[in-house]
NUFI-827525 format. One record per atom (N, C-alpha, C): x, y, z. Coordinates in pm, whole numbers, plus 50000, padded with zeros to 5 digits. Layout:
N
XYZ/...
This chain:
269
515304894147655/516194905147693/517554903247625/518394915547575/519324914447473/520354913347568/521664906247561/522754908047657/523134921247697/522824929947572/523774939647643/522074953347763/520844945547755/520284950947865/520434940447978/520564929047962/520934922648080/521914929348164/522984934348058/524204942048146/523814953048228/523374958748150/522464973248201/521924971248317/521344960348346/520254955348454/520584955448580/522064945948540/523264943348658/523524952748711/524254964648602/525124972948655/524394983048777/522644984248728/522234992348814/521754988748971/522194971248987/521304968349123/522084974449210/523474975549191/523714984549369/523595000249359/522825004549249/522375019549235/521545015049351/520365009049274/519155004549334/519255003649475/520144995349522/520624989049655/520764999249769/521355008449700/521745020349781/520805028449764/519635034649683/518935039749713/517605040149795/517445021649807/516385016849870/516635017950040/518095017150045/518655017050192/518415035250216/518215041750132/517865058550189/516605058750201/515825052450132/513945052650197/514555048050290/514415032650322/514695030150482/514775036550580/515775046250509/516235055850631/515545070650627/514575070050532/513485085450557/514335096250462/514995091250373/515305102050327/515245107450198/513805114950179/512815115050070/512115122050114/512075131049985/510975147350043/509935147549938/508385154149964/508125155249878/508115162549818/507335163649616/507625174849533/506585184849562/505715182849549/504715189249635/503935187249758/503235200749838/502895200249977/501865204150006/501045201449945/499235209550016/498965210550172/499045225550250/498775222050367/499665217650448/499475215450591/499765206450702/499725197250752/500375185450767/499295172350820/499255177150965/498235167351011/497895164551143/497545156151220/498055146851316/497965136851374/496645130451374/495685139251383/493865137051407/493485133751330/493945135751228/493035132551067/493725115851006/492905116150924/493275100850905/493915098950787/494855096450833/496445088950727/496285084850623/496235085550487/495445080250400/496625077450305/497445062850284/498345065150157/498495053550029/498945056549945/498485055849791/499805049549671/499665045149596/500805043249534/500305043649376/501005053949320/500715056349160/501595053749079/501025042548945/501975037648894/501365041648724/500125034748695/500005037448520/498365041648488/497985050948646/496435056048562/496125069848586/497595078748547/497395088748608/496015100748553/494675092448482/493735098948482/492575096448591/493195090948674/492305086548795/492515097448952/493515103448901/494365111848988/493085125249041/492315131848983/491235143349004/490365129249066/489805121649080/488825115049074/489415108349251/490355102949241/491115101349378/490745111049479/491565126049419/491045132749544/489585136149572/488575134649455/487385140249488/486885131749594/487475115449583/486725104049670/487335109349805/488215112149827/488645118149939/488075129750000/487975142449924/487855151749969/485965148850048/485495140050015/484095138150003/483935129250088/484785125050220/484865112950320/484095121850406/482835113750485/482325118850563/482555114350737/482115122950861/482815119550993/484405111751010/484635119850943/485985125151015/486905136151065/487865137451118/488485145751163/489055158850980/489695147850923/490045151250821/490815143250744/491445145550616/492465135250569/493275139950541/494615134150548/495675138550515/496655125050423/496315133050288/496795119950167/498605116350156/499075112050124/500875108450120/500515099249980/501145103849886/501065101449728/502265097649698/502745083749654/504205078249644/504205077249508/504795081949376/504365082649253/505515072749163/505115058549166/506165051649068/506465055348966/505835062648878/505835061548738/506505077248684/507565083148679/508555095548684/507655102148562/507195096248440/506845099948359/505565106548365/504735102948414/503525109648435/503415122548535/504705126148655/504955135448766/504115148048750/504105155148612/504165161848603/502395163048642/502085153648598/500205151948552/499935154948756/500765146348806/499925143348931/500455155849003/501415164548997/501775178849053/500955185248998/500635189148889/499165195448841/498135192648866/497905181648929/496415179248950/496155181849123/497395177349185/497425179549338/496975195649353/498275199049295/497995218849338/496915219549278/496195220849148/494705224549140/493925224849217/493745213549259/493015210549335/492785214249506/493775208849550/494135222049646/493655214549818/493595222049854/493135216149986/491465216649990/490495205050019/489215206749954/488765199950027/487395200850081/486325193950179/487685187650284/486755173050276/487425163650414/489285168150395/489375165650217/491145163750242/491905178550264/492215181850370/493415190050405/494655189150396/494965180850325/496835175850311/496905165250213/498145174350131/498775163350044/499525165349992/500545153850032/502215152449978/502395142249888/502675147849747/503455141449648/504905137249660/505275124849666/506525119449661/507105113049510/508095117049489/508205108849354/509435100249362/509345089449281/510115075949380/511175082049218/512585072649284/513425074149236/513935068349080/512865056249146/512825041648979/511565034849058/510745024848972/509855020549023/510235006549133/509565012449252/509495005049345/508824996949405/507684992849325/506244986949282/505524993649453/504424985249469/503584992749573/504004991649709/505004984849675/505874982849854/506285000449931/506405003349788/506985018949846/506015025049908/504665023749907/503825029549998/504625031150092/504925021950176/505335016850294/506335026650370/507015031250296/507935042650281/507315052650354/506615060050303/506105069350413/505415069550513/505095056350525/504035051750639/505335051650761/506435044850713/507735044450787/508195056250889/508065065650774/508885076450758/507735085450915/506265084850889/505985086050956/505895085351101/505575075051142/506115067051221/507585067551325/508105073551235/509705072551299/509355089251371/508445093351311/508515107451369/507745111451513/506995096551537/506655097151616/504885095251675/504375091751522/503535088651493/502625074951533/501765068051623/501645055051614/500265048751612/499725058551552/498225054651518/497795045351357/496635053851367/495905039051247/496725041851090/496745041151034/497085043050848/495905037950797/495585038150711/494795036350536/495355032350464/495335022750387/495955023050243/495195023050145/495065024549985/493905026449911/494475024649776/494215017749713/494535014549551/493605027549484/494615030849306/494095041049280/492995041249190/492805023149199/491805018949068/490625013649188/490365018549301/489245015149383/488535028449429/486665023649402/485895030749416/485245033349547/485655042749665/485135040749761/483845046349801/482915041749889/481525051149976/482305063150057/481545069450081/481735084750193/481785079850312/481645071750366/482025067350450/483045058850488/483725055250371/484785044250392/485945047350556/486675058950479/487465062950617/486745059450807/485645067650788/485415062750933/484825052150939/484805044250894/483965030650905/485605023850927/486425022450836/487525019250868/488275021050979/488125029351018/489035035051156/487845032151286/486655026051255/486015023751358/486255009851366/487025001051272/487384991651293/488644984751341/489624995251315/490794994651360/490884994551491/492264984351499/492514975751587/494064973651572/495144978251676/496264980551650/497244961551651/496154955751702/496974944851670/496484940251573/496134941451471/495684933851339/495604944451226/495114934951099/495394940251016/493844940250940/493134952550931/491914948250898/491624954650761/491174943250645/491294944650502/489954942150434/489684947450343/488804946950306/489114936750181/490224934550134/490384922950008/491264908750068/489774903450134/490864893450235/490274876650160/491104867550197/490584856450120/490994844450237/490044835350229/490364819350309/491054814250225/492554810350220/493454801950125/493114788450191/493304781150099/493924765050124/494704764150091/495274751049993/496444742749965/497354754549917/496904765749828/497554769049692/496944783749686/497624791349689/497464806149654/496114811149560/495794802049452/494444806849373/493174800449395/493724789949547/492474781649570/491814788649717/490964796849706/490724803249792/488884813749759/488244816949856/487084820949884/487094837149970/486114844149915/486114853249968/485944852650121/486764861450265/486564860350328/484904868150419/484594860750510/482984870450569/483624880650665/482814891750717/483594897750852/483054890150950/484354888551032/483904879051178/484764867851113/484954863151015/484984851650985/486364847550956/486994837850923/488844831150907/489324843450795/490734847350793/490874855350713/492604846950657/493444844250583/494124840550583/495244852450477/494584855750420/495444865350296/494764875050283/495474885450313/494804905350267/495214909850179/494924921550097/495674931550034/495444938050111/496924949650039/496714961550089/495904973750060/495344973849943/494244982649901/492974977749960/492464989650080/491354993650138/492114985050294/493044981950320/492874981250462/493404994250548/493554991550677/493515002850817/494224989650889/495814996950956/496494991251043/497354998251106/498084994551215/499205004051274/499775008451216/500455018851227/501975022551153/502955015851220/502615012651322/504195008551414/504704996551333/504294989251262/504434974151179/505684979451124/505624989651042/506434998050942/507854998650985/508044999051116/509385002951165/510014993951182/509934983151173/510834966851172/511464970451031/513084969551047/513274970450890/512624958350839/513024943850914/512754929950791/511404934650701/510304938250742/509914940150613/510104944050533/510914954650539/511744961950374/513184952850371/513504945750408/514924939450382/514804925850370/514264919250453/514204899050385/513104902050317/512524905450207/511684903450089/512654900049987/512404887749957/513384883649835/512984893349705/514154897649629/514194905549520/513314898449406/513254888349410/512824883249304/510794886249313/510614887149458/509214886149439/508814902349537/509894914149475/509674924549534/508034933049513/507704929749415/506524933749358/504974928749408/505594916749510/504014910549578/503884914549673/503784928149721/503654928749895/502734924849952/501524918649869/500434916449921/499984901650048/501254892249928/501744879849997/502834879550115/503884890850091/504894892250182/503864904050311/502914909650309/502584918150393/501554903150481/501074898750400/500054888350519/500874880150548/502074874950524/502964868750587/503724872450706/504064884050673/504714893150777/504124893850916/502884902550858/501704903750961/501644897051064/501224881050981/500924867551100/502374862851149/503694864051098/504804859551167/505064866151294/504374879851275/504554892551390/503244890751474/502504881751487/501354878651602/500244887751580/500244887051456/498964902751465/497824894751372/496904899051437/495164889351340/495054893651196/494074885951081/493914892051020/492144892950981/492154907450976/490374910050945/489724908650872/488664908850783/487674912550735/487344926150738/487364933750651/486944947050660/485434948650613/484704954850673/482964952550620/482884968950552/483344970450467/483164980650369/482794976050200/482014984450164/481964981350010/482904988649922/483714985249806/484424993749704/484504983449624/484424991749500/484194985449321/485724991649275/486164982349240/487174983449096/487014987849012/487614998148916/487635005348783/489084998948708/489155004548534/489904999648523/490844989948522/490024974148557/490694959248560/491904959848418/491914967348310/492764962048244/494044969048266/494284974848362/495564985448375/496154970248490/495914964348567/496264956048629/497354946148594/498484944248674/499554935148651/499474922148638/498624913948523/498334903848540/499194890248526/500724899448464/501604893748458/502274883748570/502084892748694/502984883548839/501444877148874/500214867548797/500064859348859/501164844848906/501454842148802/502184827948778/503044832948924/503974841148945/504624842849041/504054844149159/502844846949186/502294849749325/501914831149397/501804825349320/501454812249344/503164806549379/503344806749299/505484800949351/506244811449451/505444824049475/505974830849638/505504820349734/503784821849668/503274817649819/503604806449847/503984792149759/504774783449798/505934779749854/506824793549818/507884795249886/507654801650058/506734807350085/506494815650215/505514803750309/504854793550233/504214786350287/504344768550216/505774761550237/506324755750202/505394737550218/504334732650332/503744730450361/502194731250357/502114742550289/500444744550239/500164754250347/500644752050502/500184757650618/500154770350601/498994781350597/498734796750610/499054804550769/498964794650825/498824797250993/500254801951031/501054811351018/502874812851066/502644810451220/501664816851343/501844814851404/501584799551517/501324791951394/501444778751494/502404768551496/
């Protein structure tokens, strides 16, 4: 990096600073609005950053969820450059089978996938305190995913379908069974409260430096806050492995050392 973008870098963190403190506070509309949401239908939200040809293919997996009430999608769009693709593809598409709702949000600068979180918040504050979804945009789900998920949900835990048994060290770890020890989740393909959302510390003690791992700061969180973590017994395939940030491995191993200073995964003992 050249000094004079280092400068650049600086000058913008209390842009940044101050704009992250207005999500916090819900104040973010979206660009587009398919529809109505509705409490009954199931919460479904998303974070788009660099595949915006996956975007028609997203909603079809949606629109095509079977026994449920309905869905109602919340689309947080990191990537400003592509906006235009995912407002064209939303309105096309339209309100269709299962999905009845969907709000495009477009983030201000990239806020990596933490910003999901944002509207799950936002929700929530409105009064909202049922299950959520979350769903990566490079995962292939069954027609049944949604209600299978929400037949698993469980407001004190966090039930994931990309969960792993850690030991010593962040990359030394085994897929988890359902039923079985769960120590580390992602957030793509799990079902959990929204109420989690409304504690600011999760949007505020995440050190800046490792803003981009929520995956480590969310199962940390989780278990500091007394809540289990699951096994989700659903199937979904990955597309697209090379669009993936393979860059913050090295860093996800020196978070998790920092969040688990002792090796110990367990916060609550």
């Amino acid at each position: 990096m050249s000094a004079t973008s280092s400068l650049l870098s600086i000058a913008k963190r209390p842009v940044k600073e101050v704009l992250k403190r207005r999500m916090l506070a819900g104040e973010f509309s979206p660009t587009v609005t398919i529809g109505a949401r509705d409490p009954r239908r199931a919460q479904v939200f998303m974070c788009l950053y660099n595949r915006p040809d996956r975007i028609h293919r997203v909603l079809e997996l949606l629109a095509g969820q079977s026994n449920v009430e309905g869905v109602d999608l919340h689309l947080w769009n990191n990537n400003r450059r592509d906006h235009a693709v995912y407002e064209r593809a939303v309105r096309d598409f339209g309100s269709t089978g299962a999905l009845r709702s969907v709000r495009l949000i477009r983030s201000p600068f990239n806020l990596g996938s933490i910003a999901r979180f944002y509207p799950v918040r936002q929700l929530a504050a409105s009064g909202y305190s049922g299950p959520i979804v979350v769903l990566d945009d490079d995962e292939e789900i069954r027609s049944d995913f949604l209600s299978r998920a929400l037949e698993e949900y469980d407001a004190e835990a966090i039930t994931a379908w990309w969960a792993f048994e850690v030991n010593d060290a962040y990359w030394d770890r085994s897929p988890s069974r359902p039923g079985g020890r769960v120590d580390h989740i992602g957030p793509g393909g799990m079902v959990c409260s929204a109420a989690l959302f409304l504690d600011d510390d999760f949007f505020t003690e995440l050190p800046q430096k490792y803003w981009l791992l929520d995956d480590l700061w969310l199962t940390y969180f989780a278990k500091s806050r007394g809540l289990a973590l699951r096994k989700l017994d659903v199937e979904i395939d990955f597309v697209l492995p090379e669009t993936n940030q393979h860059h913050l491995n090295p860093l996800k191993d020196e978070f998790f050392r920092y969040l688990y200073p002792e090796g110990e995964t367990d916060t609550t003992r």
